[in-house]
ZAMARGU-4260 file (C-alpha; in steps of 0.2 Angstrom, whole numbers, plus 5000, padded with zeros to 4 digits):
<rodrens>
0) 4977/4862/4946 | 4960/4866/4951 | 4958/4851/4964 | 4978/4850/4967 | 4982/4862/4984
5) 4986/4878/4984 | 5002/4871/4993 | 5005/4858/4980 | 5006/4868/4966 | 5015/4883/4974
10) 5030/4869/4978 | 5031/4864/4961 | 5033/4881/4956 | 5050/4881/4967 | 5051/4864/4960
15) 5053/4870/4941 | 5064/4888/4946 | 5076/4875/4956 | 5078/4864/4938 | 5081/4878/4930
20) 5094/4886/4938 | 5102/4868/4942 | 5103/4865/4923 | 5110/4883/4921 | 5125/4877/4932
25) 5126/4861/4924 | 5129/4871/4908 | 5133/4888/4911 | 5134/4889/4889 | 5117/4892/4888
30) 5110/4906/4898 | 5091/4900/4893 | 5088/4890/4907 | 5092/4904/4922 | 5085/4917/4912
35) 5067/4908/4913 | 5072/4904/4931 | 5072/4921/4934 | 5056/4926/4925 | 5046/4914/4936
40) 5056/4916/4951 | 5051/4935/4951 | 5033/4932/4946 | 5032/4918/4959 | 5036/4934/4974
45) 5024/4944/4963 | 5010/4932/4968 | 5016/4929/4986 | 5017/4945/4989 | 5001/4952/4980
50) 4990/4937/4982 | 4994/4926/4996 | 5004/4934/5009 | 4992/4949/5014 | 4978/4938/5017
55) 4987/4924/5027 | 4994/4939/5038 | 4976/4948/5040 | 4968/4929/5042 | 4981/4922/5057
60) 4990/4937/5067 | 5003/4922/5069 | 5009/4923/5053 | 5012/4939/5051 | 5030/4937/5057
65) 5034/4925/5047 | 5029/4933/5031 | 5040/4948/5037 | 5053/4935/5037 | 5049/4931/5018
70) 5049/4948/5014 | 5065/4955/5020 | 5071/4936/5010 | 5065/4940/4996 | 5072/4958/4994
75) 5090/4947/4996 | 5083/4935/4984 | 5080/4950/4971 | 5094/4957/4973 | 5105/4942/4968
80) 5094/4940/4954 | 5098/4959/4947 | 5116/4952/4949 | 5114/4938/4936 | 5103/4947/4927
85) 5116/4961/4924 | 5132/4947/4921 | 5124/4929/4918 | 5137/4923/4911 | 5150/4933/4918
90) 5164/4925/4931 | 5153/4927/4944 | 5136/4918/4939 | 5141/4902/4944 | 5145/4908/4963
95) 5128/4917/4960 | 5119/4906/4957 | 5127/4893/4970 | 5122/4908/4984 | 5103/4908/4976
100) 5101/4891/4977 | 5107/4889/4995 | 5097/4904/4999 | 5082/4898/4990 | 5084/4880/4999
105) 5080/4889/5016 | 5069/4900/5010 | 5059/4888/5000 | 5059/4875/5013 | 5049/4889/5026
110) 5037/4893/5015 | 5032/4876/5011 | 5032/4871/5029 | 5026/4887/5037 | 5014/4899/5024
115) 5010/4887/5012 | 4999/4873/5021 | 4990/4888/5028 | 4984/4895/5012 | 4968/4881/5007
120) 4962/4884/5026 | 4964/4903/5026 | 4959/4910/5009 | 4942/4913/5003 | 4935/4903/4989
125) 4935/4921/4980 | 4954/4926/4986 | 4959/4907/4983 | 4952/4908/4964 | 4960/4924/4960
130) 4975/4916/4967 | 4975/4899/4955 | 4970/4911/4941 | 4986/4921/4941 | 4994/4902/4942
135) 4988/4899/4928 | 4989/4913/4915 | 4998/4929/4926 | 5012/4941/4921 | 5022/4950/4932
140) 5018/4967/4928 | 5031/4977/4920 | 5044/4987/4933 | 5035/4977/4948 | 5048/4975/4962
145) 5046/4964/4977 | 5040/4977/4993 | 5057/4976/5004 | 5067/4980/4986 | 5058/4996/4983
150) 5066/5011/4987 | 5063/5023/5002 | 5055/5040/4996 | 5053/5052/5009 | 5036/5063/5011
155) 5037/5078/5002 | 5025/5088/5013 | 5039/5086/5029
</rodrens>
């Protein structure tokens, strides 16, 4: 990884959580497959949204509104996975995960063409290290949830 792009190995994240929920509806039996789909699906926001997005936003002004985009695309995205999470092999994971598949295919496909060829060029050496070493070995913390997922809390002091 450490001389493959950032780009490339982002995409074969999407790469891996597609196969795994493609071989979850190929045998919805056995619930293995989208569960770790939607471990490293919602790890995979954790470190677009912690590690990569800010920094592309603050480096190019351009990008800002697309990372919005993303944002807002994710908090759909983890929602759907709640969903299946709650019911996996209930009656409706298999529409489920037909909508998260279509949804991810667009989503995925703007990322890779828009944010991701960005990130070698925009990120520090530093930022870009800290960024391949949560690649590597990082967790999603425990009770993270993706920023337009969180809910509203209105200021006390008004």
């Amino acid at each position: 990884m450490g001389t493959e792009s950032l780009a490339a190995v982002l995409e074969r994240e999407h790469q891996e959580i597609d196969a795994g929920i493609a071989a979850f509806s190929a045998s919805p039996g056995d619930p293995q497959p989208l569960a770790r789909a939607i471990r490293a699906l919602r790890r995979h926001i954790y470190l677009e949204e912690e590690f990569l997005f800010p920094l592309l936003g603050e480096a190019e002004p351009a990008l800002r509104a697309p990372v919005f985009v993303m944002l807002r695309e994710h908090a759909q995205i983890w929602a759907l996975l709640d969903a299946l999470e709650r019911e996996p092999g209930g009656s409706a994971g298999p529409a489920l995960c037909r909508q998260l598949a279509s949804q991810l295919l667009h989503h995925n496909l703007k990322e890779e063409r828009v944010l991701y060829p960005r990130a070698d060029d925009v990120l520090s050496p530093a930022a870009a290290g800290r960024l391949r070493a949560f690649l590597g070995t990082g967790e999603l913390p425990e009770g993270w949830v993706c920023v337009k997922a969180r809910p509203v809390t209105r200021d006390a002091g008004r």
